[in-house]
Every structure is written in structure tokens, then in C-alpha cells.
N, C-alpha and C positions, 0 to 999 in steps of 0.2 A: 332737463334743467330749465328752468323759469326766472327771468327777471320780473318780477312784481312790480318795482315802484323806485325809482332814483330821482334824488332831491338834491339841488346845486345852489350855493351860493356864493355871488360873485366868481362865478366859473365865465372864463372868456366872454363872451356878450347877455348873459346869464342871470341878472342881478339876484332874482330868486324864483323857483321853479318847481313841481313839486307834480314829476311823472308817473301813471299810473299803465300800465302796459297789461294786454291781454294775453293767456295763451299762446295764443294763436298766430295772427301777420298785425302787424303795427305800422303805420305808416305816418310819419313827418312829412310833410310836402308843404312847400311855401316858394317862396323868389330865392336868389341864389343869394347868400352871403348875410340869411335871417339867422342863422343859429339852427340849423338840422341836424349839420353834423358835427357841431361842437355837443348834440343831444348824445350824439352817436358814440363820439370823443369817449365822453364822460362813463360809460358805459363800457367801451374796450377795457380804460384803463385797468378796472376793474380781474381785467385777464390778464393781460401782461405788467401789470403794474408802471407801466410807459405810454405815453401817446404813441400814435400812429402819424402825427402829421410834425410835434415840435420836439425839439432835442432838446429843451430846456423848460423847467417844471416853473420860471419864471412866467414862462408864455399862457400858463394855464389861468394866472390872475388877473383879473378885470382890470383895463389901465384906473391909475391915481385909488386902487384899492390896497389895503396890507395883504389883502390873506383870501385863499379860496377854500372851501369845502364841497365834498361829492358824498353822498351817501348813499349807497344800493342797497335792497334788500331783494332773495331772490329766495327759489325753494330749490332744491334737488330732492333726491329719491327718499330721502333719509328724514328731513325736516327742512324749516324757514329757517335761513339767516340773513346777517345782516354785515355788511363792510363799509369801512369809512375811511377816505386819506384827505388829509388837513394840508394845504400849500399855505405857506408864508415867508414875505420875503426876507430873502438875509438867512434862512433856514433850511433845514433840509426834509422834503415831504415827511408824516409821519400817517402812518399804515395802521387801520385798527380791523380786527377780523370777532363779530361780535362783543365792541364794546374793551377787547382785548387789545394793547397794541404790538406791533409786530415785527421787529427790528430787522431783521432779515427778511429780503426780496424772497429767498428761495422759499421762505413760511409764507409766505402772500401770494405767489401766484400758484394757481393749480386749483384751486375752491370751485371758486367761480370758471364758468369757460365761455368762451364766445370762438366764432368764425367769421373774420371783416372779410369782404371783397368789394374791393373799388376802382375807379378806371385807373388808379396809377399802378394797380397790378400783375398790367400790364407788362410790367418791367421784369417778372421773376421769370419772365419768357425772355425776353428780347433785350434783358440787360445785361450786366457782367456777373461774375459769379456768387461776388457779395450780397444779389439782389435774392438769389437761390440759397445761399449759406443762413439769411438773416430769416426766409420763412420756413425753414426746418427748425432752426431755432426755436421759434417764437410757439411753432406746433408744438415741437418735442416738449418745450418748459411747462406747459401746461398740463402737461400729462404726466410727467415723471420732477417733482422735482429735486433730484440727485443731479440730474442732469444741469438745471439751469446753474448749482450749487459748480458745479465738474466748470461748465462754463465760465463763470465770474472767476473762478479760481485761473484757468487756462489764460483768461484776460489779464489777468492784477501779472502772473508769470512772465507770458510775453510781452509785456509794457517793460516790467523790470528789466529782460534779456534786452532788449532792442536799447534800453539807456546804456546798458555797458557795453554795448556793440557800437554805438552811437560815439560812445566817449571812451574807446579802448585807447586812444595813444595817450590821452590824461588818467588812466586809471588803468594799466597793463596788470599790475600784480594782482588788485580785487578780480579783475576780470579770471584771470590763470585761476588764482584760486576760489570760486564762483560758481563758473562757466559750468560743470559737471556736473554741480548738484542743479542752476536752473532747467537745463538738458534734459536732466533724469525727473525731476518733476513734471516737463512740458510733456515729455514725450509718454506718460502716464497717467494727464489727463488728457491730451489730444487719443490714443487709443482709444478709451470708454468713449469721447462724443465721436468718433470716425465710425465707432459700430455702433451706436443711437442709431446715427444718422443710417447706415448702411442698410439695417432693419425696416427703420419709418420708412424709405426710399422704394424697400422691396413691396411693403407695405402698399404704400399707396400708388404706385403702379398699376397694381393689379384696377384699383379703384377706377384710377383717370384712364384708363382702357377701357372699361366699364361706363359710363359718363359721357367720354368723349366717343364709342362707337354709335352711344345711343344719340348724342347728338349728331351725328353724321351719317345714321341710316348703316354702321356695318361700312364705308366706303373706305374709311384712311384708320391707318393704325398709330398708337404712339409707344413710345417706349421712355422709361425713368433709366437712369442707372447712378448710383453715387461710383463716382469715377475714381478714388483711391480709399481703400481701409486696409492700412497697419497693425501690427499689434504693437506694444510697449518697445520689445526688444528688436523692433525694425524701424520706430521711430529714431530710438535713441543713437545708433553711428548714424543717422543722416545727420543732427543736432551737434554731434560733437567731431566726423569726420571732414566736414564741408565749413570747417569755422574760419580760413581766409578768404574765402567766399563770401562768410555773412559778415565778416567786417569789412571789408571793403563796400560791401552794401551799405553795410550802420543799420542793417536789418535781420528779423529773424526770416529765411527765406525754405524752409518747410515747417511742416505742420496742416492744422484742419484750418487754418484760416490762409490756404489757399486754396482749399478744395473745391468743387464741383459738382454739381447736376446735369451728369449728361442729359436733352429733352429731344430725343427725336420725333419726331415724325414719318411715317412709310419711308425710315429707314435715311432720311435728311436729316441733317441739323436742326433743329424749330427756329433757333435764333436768326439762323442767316437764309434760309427757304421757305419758310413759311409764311403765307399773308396774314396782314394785323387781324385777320376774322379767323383764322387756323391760331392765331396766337391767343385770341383773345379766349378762343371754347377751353386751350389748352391750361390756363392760369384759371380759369374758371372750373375746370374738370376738377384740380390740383385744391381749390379751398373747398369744393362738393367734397371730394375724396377728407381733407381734413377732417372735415364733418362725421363723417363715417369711422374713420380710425379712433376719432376722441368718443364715441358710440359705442366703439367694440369695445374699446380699453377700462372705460367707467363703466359701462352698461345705460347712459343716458346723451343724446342729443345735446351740444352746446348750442346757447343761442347763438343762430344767426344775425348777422349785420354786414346790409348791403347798402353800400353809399353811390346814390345815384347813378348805380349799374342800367335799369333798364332803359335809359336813355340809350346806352350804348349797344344795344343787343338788340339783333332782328326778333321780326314776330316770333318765329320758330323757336330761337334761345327764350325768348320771355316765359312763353306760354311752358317751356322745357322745366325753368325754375319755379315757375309757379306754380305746374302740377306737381314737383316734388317735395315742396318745403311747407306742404300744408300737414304734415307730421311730425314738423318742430317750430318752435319759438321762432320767428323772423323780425326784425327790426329794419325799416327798410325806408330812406331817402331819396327822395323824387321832388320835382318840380310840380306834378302834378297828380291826383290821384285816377287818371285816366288807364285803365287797365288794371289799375290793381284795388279798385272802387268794388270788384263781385266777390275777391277773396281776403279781403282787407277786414278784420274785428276788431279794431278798432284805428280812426282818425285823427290824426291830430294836426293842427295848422299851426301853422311858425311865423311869428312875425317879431321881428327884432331881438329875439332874447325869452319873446313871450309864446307861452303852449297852449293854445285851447282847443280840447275833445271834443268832436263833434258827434 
């Protein structure tokens, strides 16, 4: 898969822009806080149909502007296409895939595929379990989407359930009569994403073993495991057995939104043993392995996008991702083009908003 060329207007620092991208390794590099990775930005959304950095599609318009526009055009294995999503304020994004538009998220992501990795991910190692929950997510949607479809649905249910749980001494009789059919829904789409996830997990394992032996010469092993998969009919008595439990919370308190990534290392915890450099190879192993799954699964490489990673990587790591990403798409954020000037096809400098090829 190939991004060709994305054009932005009035996108965050952005006024107007109009990127042309190689094959091969791409690189932005400017002073910190030019517009690199709002280049980068513009470019994910494209895969998950969300930022990476704002919770609000407000944030994506240029201040004292109405309205932003992104356009990408990219190739796969098949033919060129082309996507577009329209922000304006007071509205809600609208999605176009060839010229089409596209009302539902789960019809928009999966086309297109990308793989970010940046220093804040970090955190799918050494944070809490939402931070592991939300990148199986964001992998799985792009490869299947039934799945991300199972997800919004599992979301919109446990919003619902958690109101009447919330508000059961104001609303005792809705809840009684309710409670059993939102139960029996949840626990029917929480099964299908408990075994996505259970799979992807098995999945990429094998990968970040792979990855991270090779970065460490064979020395330290690691280990993946998704820590609980239910089926339907063993969701459902925890949902409706444990209900003065979940009201007394005013929460729903099981399901896959509390589940887990075990991440060991030579048989440690990674979170709580591991140094920020054994963490850092392990998150890094974890989006190499993405790469690879979304490979096997399409039969094509998603592009990569690395934001200001080789700052943070010893020689060894650098020269690790360098030699292997020269057989996909790479987009890639740096301060300076110092090392990656002999595998780099094409330059690009950033200065406020503005892009010029060198």
C-alpha cells in the first residue's frame, strides 16, 4: 500500500499544502512544533478515521477558520484511490471514500492502513490496561471491519447499562425490566471482541518474539497473552448474577472493557521489571509485529508512520528499523535528516505550516 499525495486546507497550522510522497522512506524534518506531525496527523486519520493526539475533531481546524479539509490519495494492490473528510464547525466530520460519502465509520476505516509509532507509546507497555485495550483496537478495526461495527455497538450498550445502573433508585422498574435484555446484548458482543482480540494477541506474539529476539541478540524472551476470553453464555450470569454489585458501583463491572494484555518478559511483568529501554524495544516490537499481521491478512504492507522515534532509539535500534522498513512505505518525523539522509527518497523541510522537497 502506497500513500501518493495528501492535500490539507486549513488543517491545524496548515493553511494550504499539497504533499507528494515516495514509495519508499519519506522524511519531514524541521524545528519542533513547525507542522511535521500535524503532516503525520492528517495522514493516520485516514486509518482510523480519529486523531492520535485530539479527542475533538474541533481541534483539527485552524484557529478563527469555519472549516478544514484532508484529502489523500493512495494505491493498493488493486488500483488508485482517493479519500476525503470535510471538518466544520458546529458539525459533524463527513467522510468521503472516492468522491462517495460515507456515513458510517465502520465503511471508512479499513481501505486505507497505516502503522504510527511514537515516543508516547511507550505507555502500551508501562501503562494501565486501557492503554493495551485501545491498540488491539485500533489494529483489529483496520483489518476487519465487523469488528470495529461489534465495538461501537458494545460502546453505545455499556453507556446505556451504566445510566441505569447510575440512576437505579430513580428508575427501579425500567431498570428490573431492561437489565436482561442490555446483559444479553453486551455479553454477545463483548464474546466476538474477547476472541478478535484473543487471536490478534496469539498472532502477534509470535511476531514481537521475533523482533524483539532479534533486537537483543537471542538474550531475553517475551511473552503476549490476552488474559480473559468468555464465550456469550459465560458472559452473560456474570452481567446478570453480580447486579447488587454493579449498582452499588453505578457501573458496569465485567466485560472486555476491562480486560488485559498480559506483557511479560523472561518471565517478569514488563510493566513493573522492565527498564524504559526493555520497554521501549517491547512497544516497538508490538507496532513492527502490526505491520506484519496487517501483511498477512491483506496480502500488502500498511504504510508506516514514525513520529520522532529515532531520537529516542540507540544506534543499534535505529540502524535495526532502518534496515527493515526499506520494503515498505515509511513516513517518518525527525528533527533532523542526520541518519536517515542515505535511505531517505525523498525530503521534505517544514517550516510553519509550509512543505518544501528538496
Amino acid at each position: 500500500m502506497i500513500c501518493k499525495n495528501i492535500k490539507f486546507t486549513n488543517f491545524r497550522n496548515i493553511e494550504q499544502a499539497d504533499i507528494e510522497f515516495c514509495p519508499g522512506v519519506n522524511v519531514f524534518y524541521g524545528n519542533n512544533a513547525v507542522g511535521k506531525t500535524n503532516a503525520l496527523e492528517g495522514v493516520y486519520l485516514f486509518a482510523h478515521g480519529k486523531s492520535f493526539r485530539a479527542s475533538s475533531d474541533r481541534d483539527m481546524i485552524s484557529f478563527s477558520c469555519p472549516a478544514a479539509n484532508v484529502k489523500l490519495s493512495y494505491a493498493d494492490s488493486v488500483r488508485e484511490r482517493d479519500m476525503e473528510i470535510k471538518f466544520k464547525l458546529g458539525s459533524r466530520k463527513m467522510c468521503y471514500r472516492n468522491g462517495i460519502n460515507i456515513k458510517k465509520m465502520s465503511d471508512f476505516v479499513g481501505y486505507f492502513r497505516a502503522v504510527l509509532f511514537c515516543p508516547e507509546h511507550l505507555s502500551i507497555i508501562k501503562d494501565g490496561p486501557s492503554e493495551r485495550r485501545s491498540f488491539l483496537d485500533g489494529a483489529i478495526c483496520q483489518l476487519k471491519p465487523i469488528y470495529l461495527a461489534s465495538l461501537q455497538k458494545y460502546n453505545n450498550i455499556l453507556s446505556q447499562r451504566n445510566t441505569l445502573l447510575k440512576g437505579y433508585e430513580e428508575n427501579k422498574d425500567l431498570f428490573d425490566k431492561t437489565a436482561e435484555l442490555w446483559s444479553s446484548c453486551l455479553a454477545r458482543e463483548a464474546a466476538l471482541i474477547a476472541r478478535e482480540r484473543y487471536e490478534y494477541v496469539k498472532l502477534l506474539n509470535g511476531y514481537v518474539n521475533e523482533f524483539f529476539k532479534d533486537m537483543t541478540n537471542g538474550r531475553e524472551t517475551p511473552l503476549l497473552e490476552y488474559n480473559k476470553v468468555l464465550t456469550e453464555e459465560e458472559y452473560f450470569p456474570k452481567l446478570t448474577e453480580n447486579l447488587e454489585k454493579e449498582i452499588a458501583a453505578g457501573t458496569t463491572l465485567y466485560g472486555i472493557h476491562k480486560d488485559d494484555v498480559d506483557v511479560y518478559l523472561n518471565g517478569h511483568e514488563a510493566r513493573s521489571f522492565c527498564s524504559q529501554g526493555q520497554q521501549r524495544c517491547l512497544a516497538l516490537s508490538m507496532k513492527l509485529g502490526e505491520g506484519e499481521i496487517s501483511r498477512d491478512v491483506t496480502g500488502e504492507y500498511p504504510v508506516f508512520l514514525f513520529d520522532d522515534i529515532f531520537s529516542e532509539l540507540d544506534a543499534s535500534r535505529r540502524e535495526y528499523v532502518t534496515s527493515g522498513i526499506r520494503k515498505c512505505q515509511v513516513i517518518i518525523t525527525s528533527c533532523t535528516t542526520e541518519g536517515l539522509d542515505k535511505i531517505a527518497g525523498n525530503v521534505i523541510r517544514v517550516e510553519n505550516g509550509r512543505y518544501t522537497q528538496e
